[in-house]
C-alpha positions as CSV (number, residue, x, y, z in Angstrom):
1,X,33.7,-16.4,-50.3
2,X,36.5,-15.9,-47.7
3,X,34.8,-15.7,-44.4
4,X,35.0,-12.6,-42.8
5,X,33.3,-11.4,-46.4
6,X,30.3,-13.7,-45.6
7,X,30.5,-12.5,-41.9
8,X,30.1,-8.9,-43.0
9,X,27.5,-9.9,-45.5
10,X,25.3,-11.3,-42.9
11,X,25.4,-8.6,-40.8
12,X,24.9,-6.2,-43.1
13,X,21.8,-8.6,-44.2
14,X,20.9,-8.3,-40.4
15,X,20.9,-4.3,-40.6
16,X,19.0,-4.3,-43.7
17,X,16.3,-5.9,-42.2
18,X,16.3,-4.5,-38.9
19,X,15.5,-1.5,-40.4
20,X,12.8,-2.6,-42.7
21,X,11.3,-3.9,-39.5
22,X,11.6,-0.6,-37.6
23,X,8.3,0.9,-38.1
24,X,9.1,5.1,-39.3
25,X,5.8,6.3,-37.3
26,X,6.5,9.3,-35.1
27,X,7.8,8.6,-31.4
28,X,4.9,8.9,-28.6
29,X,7.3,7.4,-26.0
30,X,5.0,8.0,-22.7
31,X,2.4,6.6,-19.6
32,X,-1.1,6.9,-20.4
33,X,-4.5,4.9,-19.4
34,X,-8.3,4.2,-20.6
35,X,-10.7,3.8,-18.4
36,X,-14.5,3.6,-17.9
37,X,-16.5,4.9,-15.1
38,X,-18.5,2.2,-13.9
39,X,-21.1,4.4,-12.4
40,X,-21.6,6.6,-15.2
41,X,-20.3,4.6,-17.8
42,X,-18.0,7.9,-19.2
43,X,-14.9,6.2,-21.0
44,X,-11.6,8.3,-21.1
45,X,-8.1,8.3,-22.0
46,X,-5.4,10.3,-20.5
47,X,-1.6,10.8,-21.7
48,X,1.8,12.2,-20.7
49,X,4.9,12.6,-22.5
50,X,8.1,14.2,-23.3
51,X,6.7,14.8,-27.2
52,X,5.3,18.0,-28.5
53,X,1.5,17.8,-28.9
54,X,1.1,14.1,-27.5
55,X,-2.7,14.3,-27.5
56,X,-2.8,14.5,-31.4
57,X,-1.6,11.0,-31.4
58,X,-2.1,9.0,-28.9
59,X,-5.4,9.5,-27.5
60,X,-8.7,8.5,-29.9
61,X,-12.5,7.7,-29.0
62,X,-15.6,7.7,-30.0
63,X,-19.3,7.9,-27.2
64,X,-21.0,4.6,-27.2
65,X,-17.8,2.9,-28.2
66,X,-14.5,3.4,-26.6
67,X,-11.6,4.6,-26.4
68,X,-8.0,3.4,-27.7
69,X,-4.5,5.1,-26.8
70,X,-1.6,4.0,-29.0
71,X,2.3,4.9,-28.3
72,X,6.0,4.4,-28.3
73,X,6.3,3.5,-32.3
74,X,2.8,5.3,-32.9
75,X,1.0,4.3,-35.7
76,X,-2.1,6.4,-35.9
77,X,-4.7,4.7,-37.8
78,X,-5.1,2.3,-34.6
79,X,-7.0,4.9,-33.4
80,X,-9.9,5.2,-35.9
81,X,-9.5,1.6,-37.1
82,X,-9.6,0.0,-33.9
83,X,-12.8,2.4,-32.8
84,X,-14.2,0.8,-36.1
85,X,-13.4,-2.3,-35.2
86,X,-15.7,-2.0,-32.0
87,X,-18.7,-0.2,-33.7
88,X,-18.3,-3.8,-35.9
89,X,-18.6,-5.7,-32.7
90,X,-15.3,-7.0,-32.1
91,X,-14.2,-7.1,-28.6
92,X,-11.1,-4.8,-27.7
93,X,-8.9,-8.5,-28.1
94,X,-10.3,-9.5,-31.7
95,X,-9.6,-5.5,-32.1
96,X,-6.0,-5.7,-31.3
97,X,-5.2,-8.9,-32.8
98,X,-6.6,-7.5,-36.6
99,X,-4.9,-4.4,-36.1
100,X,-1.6,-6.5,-35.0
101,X,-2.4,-8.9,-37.7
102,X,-0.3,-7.2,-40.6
103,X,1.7,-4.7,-38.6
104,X,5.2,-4.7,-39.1
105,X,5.7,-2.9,-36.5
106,X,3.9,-4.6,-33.8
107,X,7.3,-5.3,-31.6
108,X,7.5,-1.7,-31.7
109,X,3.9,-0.6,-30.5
110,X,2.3,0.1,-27.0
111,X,-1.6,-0.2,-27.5
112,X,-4.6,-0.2,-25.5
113,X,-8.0,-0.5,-26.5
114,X,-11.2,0.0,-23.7
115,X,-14.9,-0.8,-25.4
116,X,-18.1,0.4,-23.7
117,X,-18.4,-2.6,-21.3
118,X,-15.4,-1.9,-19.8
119,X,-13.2,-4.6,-21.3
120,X,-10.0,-3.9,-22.5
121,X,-6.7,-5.3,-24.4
122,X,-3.4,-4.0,-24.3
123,X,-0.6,-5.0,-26.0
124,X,3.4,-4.1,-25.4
125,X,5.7,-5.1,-27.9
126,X,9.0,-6.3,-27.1
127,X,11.0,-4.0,-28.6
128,X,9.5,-0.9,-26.6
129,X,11.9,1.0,-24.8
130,X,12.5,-0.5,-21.0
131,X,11.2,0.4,-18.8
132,X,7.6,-0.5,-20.5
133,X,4.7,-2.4,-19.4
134,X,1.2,-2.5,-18.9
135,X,-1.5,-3.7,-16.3
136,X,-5.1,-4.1,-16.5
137,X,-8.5,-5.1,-15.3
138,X,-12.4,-4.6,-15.5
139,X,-12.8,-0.8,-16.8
140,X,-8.9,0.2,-17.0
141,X,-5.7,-0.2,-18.7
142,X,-2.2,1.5,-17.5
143,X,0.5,1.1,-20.0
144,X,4.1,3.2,-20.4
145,X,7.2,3.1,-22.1
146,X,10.6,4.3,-21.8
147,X,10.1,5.1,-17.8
148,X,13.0,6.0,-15.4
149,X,12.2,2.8,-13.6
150,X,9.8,0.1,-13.2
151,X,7.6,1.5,-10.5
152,X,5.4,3.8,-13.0
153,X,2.8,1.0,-14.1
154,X,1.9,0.0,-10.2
155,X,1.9,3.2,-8.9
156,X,-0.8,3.9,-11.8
157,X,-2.6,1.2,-11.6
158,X,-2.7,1.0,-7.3
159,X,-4.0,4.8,-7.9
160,X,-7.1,4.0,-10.6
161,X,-7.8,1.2,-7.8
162,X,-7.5,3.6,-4.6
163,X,-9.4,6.5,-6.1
164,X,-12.8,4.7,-6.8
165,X,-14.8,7.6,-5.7
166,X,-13.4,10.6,-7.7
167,X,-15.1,11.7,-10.6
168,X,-13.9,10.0,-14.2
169,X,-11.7,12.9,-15.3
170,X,-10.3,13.8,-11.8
171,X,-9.3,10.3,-11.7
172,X,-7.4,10.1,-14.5
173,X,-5.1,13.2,-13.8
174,X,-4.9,11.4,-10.4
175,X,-3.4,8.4,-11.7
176,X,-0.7,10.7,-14.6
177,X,0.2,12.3,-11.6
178,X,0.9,9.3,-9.4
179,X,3.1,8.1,-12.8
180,X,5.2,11.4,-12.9
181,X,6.0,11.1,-8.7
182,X,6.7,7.3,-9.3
183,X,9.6,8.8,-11.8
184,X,8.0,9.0,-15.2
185,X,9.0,9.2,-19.0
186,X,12.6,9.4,-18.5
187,X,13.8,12.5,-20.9
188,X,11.3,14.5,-18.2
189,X,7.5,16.3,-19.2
190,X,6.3,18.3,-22.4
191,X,2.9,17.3,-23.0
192,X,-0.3,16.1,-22.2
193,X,-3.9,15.3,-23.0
194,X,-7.4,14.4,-21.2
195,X,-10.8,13.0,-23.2
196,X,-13.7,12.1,-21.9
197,X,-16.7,10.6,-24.2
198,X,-20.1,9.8,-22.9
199,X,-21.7,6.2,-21.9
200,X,-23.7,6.7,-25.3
201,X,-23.9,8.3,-28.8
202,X,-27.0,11.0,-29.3
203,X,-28.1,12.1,-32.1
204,X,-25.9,15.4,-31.3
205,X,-22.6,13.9,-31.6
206,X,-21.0,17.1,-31.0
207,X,-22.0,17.2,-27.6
208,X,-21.2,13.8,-27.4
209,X,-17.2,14.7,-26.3
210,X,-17.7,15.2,-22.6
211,X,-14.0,16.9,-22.2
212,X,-11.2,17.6,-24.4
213,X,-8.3,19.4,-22.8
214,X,-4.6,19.3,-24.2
215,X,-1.3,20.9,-23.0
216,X,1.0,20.6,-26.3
217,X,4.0,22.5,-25.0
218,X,4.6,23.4,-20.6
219,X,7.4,22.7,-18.3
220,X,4.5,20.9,-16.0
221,X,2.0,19.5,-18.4
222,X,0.1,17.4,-15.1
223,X,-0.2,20.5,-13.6
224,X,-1.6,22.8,-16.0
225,X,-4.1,19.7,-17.3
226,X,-5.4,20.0,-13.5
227,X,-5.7,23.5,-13.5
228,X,-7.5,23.8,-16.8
229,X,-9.6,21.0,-15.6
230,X,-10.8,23.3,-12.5
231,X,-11.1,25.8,-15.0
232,X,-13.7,23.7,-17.1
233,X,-15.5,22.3,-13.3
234,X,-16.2,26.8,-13.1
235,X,-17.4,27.0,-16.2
236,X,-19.8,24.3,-15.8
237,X,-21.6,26.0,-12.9
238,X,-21.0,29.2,-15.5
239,X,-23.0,27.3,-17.9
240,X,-25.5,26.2,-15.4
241,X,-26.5,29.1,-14.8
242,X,-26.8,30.7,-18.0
243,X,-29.7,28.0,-18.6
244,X,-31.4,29.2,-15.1
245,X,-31.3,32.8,-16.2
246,X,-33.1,31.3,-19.8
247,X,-35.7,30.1,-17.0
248,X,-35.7,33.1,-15.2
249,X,-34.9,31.1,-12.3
250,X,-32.5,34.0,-10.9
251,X,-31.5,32.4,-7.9
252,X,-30.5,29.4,-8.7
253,X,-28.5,30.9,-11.2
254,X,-26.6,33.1,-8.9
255,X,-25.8,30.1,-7.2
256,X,-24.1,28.5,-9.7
257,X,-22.3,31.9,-10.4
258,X,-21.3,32.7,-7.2
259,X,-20.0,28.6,-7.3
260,X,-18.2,29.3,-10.4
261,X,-16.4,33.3,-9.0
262,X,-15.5,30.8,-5.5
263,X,-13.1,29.0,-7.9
264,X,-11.6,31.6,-9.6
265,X,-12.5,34.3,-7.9
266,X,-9.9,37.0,-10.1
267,X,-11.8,35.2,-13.3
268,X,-13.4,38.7,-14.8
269,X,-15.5,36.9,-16.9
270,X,-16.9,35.4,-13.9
271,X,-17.5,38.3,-12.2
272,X,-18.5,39.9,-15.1
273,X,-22.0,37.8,-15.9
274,X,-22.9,37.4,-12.1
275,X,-23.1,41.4,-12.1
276,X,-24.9,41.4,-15.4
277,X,-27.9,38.7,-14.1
278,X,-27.8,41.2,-10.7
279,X,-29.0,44.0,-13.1
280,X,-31.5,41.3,-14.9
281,X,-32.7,40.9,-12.1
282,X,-33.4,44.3,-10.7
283,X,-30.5,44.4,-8.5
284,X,-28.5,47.2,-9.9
285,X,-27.1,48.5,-7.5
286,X,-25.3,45.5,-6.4
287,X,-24.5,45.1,-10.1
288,X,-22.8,48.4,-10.5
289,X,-20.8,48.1,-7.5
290,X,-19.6,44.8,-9.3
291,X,-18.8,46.4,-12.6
292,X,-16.9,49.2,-11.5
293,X,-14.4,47.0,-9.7
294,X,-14.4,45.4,-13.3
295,X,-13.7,48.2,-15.1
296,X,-11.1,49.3,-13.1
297,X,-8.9,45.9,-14.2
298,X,-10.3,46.1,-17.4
299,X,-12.0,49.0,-19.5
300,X,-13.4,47.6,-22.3
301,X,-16.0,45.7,-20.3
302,X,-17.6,49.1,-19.8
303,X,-17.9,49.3,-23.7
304,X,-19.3,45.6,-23.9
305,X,-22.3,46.6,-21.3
306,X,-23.3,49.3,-23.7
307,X,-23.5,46.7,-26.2
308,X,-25.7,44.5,-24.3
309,X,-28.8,46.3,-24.6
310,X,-29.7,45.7,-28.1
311,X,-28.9,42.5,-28.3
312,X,-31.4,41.7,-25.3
313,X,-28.7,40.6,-23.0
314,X,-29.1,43.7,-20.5
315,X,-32.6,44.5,-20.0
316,X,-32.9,47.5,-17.5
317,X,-34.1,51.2,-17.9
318,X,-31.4,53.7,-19.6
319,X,-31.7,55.3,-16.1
320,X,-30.2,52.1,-14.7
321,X,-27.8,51.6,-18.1
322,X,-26.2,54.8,-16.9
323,X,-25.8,53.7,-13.3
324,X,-24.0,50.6,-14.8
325,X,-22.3,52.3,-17.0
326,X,-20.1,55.2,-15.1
């Protein structure tokens, strides 16, 4: 064979299996963390990108076991293998090393895996796209890939580290935000994604997802998971509430309304159920006063109070229906 033949047939040997080697999982390139609350024992992981829909790949858990986040090359079934792995009683490490065990595509993958003691593994191949890295400790793991510069994994990790005192979730969008000002994914922002699973599984696993918020598609993802994350802190005082009014413990519950209308106070909705537990609680004049402002905005709430009634959710004379309802 003359040599530039066997030169070409090397490379072309080289291509071949380069490719084979290149895993064909979507792209997740992106900064994200897991984390535990050590007070509460909450675990949570928390994800930015320039990808459509990020969340729906990265970002997996499971109450009373942990939570895993897997990127750059993403191969999915980390997530629900590597939970599985834990419920098994594998420690996040013996997790990661099956899972990396017969993967390919292991130079190619950012993972990080956080169990409900707080330990973690994280592991960054060396093919991921510079700049990528990862830091760790007790109850957290940073990780990112593709980043304008190397200053994104320390600015998260000095920011889990400095915010000890915020709540779990607040944290975490803390510490996404400190990755975007430290420069970011470098193609810019699309999407982003926030859970939150509790210390322990109940036997109501469906409340057992403490928070699930996603931003698929914005021009400021951070932003809008922060603002949707006030929006869920309202509705919890909303939903506070509701349970004193089941108590008939009216003024507790227009406490936690009046909390809820303080943080968004143009939210109708809000507004709306305050003025309705003001009439359920004999106070209709102040309710009216509230519901006509309302139906000013917005019409059809007039039509809604009438359907109250007979459902039981407005109990007051028709005398005091018609005041609420002019």
């Amino acid at each position: 064979m003359k040599p530039i033949l066997f030169l070409i047939g090397i490379f072309t040997t080289f291509q071949i299996m380069s490719q084979s080697q290149k895993p064909n999982d979507p792209l997740a390139h992106t900064y994200s963390i897991v984390a535990r609350d050590a007070k509460t024992g909450e675990m949570a992981v928390a994800v930015q990108s320039h990808w459509f829909s990020v969340g729906t790949a990265v970002s997996w858990g499971e109450a009373g076991v942990g939570v895993v986040a897997t990127q750059s090359f993403t191969n999915k079934s980390f997530g629900l293998r590597g939970l599985a792995l834990l419920k098994q009683g594998k420690s996040p490490q013996e997790a990661m090393d099956i899972l990396l065990s017969d993967d390919e595509g292991r130079d190619f993958r950012q993972v990080a895996i956080l169990d409900k003691q707080g330990r973690v593994a994280t592991h960054t191949g060396q093919s991921c796209i510079d700049f990528a890295g990862h830091a760790n400790g007790d109850n957290f793991s940073v990780q990112a890939n593709m980043m304008l510069n190397d200053k994104v994994v320390p600015a998260m990790e000095k920011t889990w580290n400095d915010n000890s005192g915020m709540p779990l979730a607040e944290r975490m969008v803390a510490v996404l935000q400190a990755a975007e000002n430290a420069g970011g994914d470098i193609r810019g922002k699309q999407s982003a994604a926030l859970l939150v699973y509790a210390a322990k599984a109940s036997s109501e696993p469906w409340n057992d997802k403490v928070l699930d918020l996603r931003v698929d598609d914005s021009e400021n993802p951070i932003m809008e998971i922060d603002r949707l994350l006030k929006v869920f802190r309202a509705y919890e005082h909303m939903n506070q509430g509701d349970l004193y009014v089941e108590r008939n413990e009216m003024e507790s519950a227009m406490n936690e309304y009046n909390a809820a209308m303080k943080m968004f106070p143009e939210n109708l909705e809000m507004q709306y159920w305050t003025a309705i537990t003001l009439a359920n609680g004999s106070q209709v004049e102040g309710a009216s006063e509230m519901l006509q402002t309302i139906y000013e905005a917005d019409g059809n709430w007039r039509e809604l109070t009438k359907r109250l009634p007979k459902v039981g959710l407005l109990n007051v004379s028709e005398e005091s229906l018609k005041e609420l309802t002019k």
